[in-house]
C-alpha positions as a Markdown table, in Angstrom:
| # | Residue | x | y | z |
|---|---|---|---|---|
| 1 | Unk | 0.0 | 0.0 | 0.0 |
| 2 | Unk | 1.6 | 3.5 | -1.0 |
| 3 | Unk | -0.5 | 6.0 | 1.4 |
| 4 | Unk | 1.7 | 8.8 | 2.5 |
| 5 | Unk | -1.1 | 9.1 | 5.4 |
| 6 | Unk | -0.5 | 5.4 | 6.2 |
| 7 | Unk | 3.1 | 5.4 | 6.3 |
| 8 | Unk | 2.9 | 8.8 | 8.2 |
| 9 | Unk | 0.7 | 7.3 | 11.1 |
| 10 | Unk | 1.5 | 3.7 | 11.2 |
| 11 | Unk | 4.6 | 4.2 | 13.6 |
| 12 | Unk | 3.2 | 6.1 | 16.2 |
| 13 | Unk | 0.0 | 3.9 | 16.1 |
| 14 | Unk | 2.3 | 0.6 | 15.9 |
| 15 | Unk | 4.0 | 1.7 | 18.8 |
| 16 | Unk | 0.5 | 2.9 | 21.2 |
| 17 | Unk | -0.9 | -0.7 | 19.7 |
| 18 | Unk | 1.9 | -2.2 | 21.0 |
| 19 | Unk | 1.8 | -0.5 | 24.6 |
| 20 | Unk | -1.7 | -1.2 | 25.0 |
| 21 | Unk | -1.6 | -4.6 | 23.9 |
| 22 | Unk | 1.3 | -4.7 | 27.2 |
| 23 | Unk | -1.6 | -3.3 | 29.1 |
| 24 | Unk | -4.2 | -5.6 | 28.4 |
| 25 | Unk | -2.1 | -8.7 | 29.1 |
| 26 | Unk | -0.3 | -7.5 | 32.5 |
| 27 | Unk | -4.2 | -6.5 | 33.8 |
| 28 | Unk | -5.2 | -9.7 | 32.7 |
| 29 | Unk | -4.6 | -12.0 | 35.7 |
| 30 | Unk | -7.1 | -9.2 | 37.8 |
| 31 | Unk | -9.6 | -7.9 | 35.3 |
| 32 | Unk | -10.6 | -9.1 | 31.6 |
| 33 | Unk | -8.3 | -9.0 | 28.9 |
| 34 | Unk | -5.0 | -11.4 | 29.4 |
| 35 | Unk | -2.2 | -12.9 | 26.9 |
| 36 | Unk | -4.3 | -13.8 | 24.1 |
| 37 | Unk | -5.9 | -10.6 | 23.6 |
| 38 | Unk | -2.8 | -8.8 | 24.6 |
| 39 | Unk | -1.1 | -11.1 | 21.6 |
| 40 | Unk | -3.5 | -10.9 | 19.1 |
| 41 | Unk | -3.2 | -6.8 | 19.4 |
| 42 | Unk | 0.5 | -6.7 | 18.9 |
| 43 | Unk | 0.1 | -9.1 | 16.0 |
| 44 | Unk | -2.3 | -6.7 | 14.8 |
| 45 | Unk | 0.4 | -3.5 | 15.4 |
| 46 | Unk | 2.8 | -5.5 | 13.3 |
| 47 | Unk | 0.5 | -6.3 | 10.6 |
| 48 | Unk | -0.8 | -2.4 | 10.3 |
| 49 | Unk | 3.4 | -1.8 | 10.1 |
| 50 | Unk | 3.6 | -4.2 | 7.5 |
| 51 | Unk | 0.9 | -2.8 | 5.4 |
| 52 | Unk | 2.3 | 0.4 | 5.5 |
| 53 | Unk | 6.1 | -0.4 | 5.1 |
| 54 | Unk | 6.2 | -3.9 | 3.4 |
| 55 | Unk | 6.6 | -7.2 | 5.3 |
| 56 | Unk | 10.7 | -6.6 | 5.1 |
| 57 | Unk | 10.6 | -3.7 | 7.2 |
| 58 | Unk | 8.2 | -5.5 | 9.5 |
| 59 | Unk | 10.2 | -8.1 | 10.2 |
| 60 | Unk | 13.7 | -5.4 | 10.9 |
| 61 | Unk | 11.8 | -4.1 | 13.2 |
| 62 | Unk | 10.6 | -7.3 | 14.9 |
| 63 | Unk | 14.3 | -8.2 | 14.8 |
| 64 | Unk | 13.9 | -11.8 | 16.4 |
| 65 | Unk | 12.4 | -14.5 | 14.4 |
| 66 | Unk | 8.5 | -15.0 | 14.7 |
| 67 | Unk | 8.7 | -18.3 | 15.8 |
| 68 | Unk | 11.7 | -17.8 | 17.9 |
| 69 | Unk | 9.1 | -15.6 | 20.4 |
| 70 | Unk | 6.4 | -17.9 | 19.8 |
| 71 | Unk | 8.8 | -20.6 | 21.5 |
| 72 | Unk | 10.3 | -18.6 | 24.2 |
| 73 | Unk | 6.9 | -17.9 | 24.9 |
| 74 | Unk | 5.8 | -21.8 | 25.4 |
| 75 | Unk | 9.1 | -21.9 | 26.9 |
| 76 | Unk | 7.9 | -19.3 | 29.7 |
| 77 | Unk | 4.7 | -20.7 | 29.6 |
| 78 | Unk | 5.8 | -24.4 | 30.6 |
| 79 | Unk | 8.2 | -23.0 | 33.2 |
| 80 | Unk | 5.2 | -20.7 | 35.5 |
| 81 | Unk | 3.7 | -23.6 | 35.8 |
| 82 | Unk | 7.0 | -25.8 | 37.2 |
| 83 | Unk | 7.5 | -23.4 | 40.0 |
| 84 | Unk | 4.3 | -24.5 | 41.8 |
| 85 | Unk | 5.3 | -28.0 | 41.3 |
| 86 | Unk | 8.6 | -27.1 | 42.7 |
| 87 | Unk | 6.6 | -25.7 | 45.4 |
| 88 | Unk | 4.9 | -29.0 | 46.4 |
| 89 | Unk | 1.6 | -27.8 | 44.7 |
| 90 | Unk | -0.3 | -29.0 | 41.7 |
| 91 | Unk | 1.1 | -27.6 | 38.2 |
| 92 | Unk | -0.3 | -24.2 | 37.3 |
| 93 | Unk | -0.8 | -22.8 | 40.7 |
| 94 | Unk | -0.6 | -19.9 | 40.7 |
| 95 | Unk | 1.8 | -18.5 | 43.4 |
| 96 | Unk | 2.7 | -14.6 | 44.8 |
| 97 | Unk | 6.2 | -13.7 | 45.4 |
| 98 | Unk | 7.5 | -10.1 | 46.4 |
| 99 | Unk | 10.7 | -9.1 | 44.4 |
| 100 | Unk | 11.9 | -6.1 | 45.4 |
| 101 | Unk | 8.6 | -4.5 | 47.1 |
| 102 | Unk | 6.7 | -5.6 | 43.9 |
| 103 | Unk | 4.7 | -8.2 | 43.6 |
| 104 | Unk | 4.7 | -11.0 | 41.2 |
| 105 | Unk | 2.9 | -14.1 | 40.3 |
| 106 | Unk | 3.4 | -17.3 | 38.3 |
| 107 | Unk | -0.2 | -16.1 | 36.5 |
| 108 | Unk | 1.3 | -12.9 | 35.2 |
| 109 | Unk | 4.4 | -15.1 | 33.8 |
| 110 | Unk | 2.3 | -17.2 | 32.2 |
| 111 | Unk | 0.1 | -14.5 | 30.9 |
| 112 | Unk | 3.4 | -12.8 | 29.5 |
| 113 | Unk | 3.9 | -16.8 | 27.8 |
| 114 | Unk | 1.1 | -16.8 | 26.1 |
| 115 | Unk | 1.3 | -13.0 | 25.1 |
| 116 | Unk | 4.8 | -14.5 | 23.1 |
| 117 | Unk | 3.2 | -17.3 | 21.9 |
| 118 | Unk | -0.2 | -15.7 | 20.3 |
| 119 | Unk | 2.4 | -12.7 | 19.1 |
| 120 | Unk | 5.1 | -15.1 | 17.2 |
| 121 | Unk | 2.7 | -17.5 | 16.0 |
| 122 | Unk | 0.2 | -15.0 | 14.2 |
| 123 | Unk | 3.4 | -12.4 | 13.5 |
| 124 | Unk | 4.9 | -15.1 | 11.2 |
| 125 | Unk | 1.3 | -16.1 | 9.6 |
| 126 | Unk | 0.5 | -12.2 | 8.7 |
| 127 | Unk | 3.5 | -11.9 | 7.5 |
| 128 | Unk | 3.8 | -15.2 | 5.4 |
| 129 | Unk | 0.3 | -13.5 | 3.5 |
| 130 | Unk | 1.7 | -10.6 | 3.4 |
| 131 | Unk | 4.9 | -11.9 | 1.7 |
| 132 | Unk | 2.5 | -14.3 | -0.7 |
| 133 | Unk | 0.9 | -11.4 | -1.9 |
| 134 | Unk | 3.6 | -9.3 | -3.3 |
């Protein structure tokens, strides 16, 4: 797409998509939204980059592999939900810890997973369309 409006907006909207899409999946382990919405959105930022810039330039400024997040992701994922066995507790438990005056939980990590996994996964299928179509 050559739109000199598109090109103009795309990387100050790719970037506020991207925040909010953050947003969405760290509230999601308290309110609604989580790490499939919060991926989905951010797979939806990159696509609108793509569109305006080509899937090249997309995948610069993704600068990791999609499927190299999608498994670090899974890799995240699988690992929130051995620290409760390592815990004594059943597997996905989810379990509070303070670092550092801040707390943390095993949900949010696996929230942050899935946010990877759902951002890799559809990041390399938009961009495999996008590449087909040239």
């Amino acid at each position: 797409m050559n739109s000199l409006i598109l090109r103009t907006l795309a990387p100050f909207i790719t970037g506020l998509m991207l925040v909010f899409s953050l947003f969405i999946t760290l509230r999601g382990h308290n309110a609604p939204g989580g790490g499939f919405i919060g991926g989905l959105l951010g797979a939806s930022a990159l696509a609108l980059y793509a569109l305006a810039f080509g899937p090249e330039a997309a995948r610069r400024a993704l600068r990791l592999h999609p499927l190299a997040i999608a498994g670090a992701g899974l890799l995240v994922s699988a690992l929130s939900g051995l620290v409760s066995a390592l815990y004594g507790v059943p597997y996905m438990t989810g379990l509070w810890f303070s670092v550092g005056g801040v707390d943390l939980s095993t949900v949010m990590s696996f929230d942050l997973g899935v946010y990877l996994v759902v951002l890799g996964s559809f990041s390399a299928i938009l961009l495999a369309l996008e590449e087909t179509e040239d």
